[in-house]
C-alpha positions in Angstrom: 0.0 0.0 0.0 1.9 3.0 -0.5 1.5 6.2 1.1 2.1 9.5 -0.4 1.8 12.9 1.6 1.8 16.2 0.4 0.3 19.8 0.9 -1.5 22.2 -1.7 -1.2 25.8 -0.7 -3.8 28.2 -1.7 -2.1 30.0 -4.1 -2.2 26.2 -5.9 -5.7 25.3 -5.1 -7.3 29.2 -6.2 -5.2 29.2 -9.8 -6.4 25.6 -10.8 -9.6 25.6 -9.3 -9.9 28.6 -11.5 -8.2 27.7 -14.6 -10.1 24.4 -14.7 -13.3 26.2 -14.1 -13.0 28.9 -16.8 -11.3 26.0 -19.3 -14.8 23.9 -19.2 -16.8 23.9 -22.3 -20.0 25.4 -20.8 -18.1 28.4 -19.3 -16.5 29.5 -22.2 -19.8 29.6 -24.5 -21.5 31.1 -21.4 -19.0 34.0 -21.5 -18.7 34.2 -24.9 -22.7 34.8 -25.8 -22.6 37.2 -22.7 -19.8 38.8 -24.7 -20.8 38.9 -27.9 -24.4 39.6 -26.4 -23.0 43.3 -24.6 -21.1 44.4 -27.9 -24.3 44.0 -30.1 -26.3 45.8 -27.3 -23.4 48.4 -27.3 -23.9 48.9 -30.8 -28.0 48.8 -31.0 -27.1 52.3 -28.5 -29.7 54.5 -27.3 -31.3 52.9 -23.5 -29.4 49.4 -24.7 -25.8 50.5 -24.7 -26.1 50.4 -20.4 -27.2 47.1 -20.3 -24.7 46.3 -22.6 -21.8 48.1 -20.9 -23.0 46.2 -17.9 -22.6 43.0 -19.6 -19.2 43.7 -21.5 -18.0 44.4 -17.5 -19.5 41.4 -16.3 -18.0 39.1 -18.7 -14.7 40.8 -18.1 -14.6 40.5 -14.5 -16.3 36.6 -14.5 -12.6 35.2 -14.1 -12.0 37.3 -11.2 -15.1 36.3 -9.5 -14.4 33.1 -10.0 -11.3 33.6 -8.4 -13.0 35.5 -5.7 -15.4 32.6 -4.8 -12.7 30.0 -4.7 -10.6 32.2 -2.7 -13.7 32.5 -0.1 -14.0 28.4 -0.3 -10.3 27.4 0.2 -10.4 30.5 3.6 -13.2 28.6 4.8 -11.8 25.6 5.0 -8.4 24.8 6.1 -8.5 21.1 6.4 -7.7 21.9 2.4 -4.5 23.7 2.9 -3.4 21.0 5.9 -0.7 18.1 5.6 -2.5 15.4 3.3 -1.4 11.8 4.1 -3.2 9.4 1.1 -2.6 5.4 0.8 -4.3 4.0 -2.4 -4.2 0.2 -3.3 -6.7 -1.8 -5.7 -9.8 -0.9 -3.3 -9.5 3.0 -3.3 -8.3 5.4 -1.7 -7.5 6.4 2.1 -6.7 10.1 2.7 -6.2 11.9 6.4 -5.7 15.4 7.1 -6.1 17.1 10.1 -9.6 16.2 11.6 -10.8 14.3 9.0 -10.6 11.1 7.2 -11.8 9.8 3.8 -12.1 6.5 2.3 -13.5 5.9 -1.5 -13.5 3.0 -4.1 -12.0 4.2 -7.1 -15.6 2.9 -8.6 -16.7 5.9 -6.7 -15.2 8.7 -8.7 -17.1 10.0 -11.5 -14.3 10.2 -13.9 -10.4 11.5 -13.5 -8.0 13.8 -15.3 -4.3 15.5 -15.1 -2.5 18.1 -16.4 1.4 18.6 -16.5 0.9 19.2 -12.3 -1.9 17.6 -11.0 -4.2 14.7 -10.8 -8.0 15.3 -10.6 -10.0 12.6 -9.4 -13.7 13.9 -10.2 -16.0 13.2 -7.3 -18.9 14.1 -9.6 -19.8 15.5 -12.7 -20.4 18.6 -11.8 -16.7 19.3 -12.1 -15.4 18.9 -8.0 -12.6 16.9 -8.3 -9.9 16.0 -5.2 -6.7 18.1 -6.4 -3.3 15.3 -5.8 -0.2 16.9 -7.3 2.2 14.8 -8.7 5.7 15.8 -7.2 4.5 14.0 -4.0 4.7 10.5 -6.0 8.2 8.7 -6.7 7.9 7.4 -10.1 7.5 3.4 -8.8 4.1 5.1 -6.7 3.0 7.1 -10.0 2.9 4.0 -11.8 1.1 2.1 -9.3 -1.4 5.4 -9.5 -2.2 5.4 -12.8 -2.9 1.8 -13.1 -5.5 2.5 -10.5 -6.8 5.1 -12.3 -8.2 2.9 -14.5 -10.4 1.1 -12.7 -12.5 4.2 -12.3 -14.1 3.3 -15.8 -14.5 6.5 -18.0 -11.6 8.0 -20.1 -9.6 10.7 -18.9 -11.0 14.2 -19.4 -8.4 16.1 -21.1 -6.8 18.9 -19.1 -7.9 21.0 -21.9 -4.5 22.5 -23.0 -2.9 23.3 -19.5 0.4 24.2 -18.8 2.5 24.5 -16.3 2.6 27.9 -16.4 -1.3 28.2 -16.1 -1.2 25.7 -13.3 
C-alpha cells in the first residue's frame, strides 16, 4: 500500500480551481454569448448601450469572481491547505488530514483527469474533483497510480490544453 503525503497551498488550489473552471466547455460559451451579447447591445445604442456596458464588464470581470469565490471556499476551509497523508491500493483510496478522514472506491469517482501538475479525481460530474499533485509521488508510486486510475471506468477528461505555467 503506499503512502504519499503532500500539501496544496492556496495559491495552488485558487489558480487551478480557477483555470479548470473557466477552461470547461460550458463556461467559455456562457462567456462568450454574454460577450458577444454586450457588444451588439453596445452597438443597438440608445437605452441598450447600459445594459450592454454592464454586460461587457460582467463578462470581463467573471474570471475574477471566480477567483474570488474560490478564494472565499479554500479561507473557509483549512483542512484543504493541511498536511495530506493518502494510501491507495486496488480498493481505493485512504486520505487523512487534520480532523478528517476519507475513504473511496475508485468505482466511486465520477471520472479523472491530469495536467502537466496535478491529478483530478472527479467526485462528480459537476466538475469537484480531489486536487493530488504529482511531485508528491516517486515514479514506482506514479505507476502504481495510474494503473489504478483505470479502474475508475470513464476516459480521462483532457486537461484542456494546460500548462505549467497556467497551473
Amino acid at each position: 500500500m503506499p503512502t504519499i503525503a503532500y500539501q496544496l497551498t492556496k495559491r495552488e488550489l485558487i489558480l487551478t480551481g480557477t483555470v479548470r473552471k473557466l477552461l470547461r466547455t460550458r463556461t467559455l460559451i456562457s462567456i462568450g454569448v454574454l460577450f458577444v451579447s454586450a457588444i451588439m447591445l453596445i452597438l443597438i445604442g440608445d437605452s441598450f448601450r447600459v445594459l450592454g456596458w454592464f454586460a461587457l464588464g460582467f463578462a470581463l470581470l467573471t474570471p475574477l469572481l471566480f477567483m474570488r469565490v474560490l478564494q472565499r471556499v479554500v479561507n473557509a476551509n483549512p483542512v484543504l491547505t493541511s498536511p495530506i497523508t493518502m494510501t491507495f491500493d486496488d480498493d481505493g483510496i485512504v486520505s487523512a488530514a487534520t480532523g478528517q478522514r476519507s475513504e473511496r472506491e475508485w468505482k466511486s469517482f465520477a471520472s479523472w483527469s491530469d495536467s502537466d501538475k496535478y491529478f483530478f479525481l472527479h467526485i462528480d460530474t459537476l466538475g469537484t474533483a480531489v486536487t493530488i499533485p504529482k511531485r508528491a509521488f516517486t515514479e514506482s508510486e506514479l505507476e502504481l497510480f495510474k494503473n489504478n486510475l483505470t479502474q475508475i471506468g470513464v476516459q480521462p477528461r483532457l486537461a484542456k490544453n494546460m500548462t505549467s505555467d497556467q497551473l
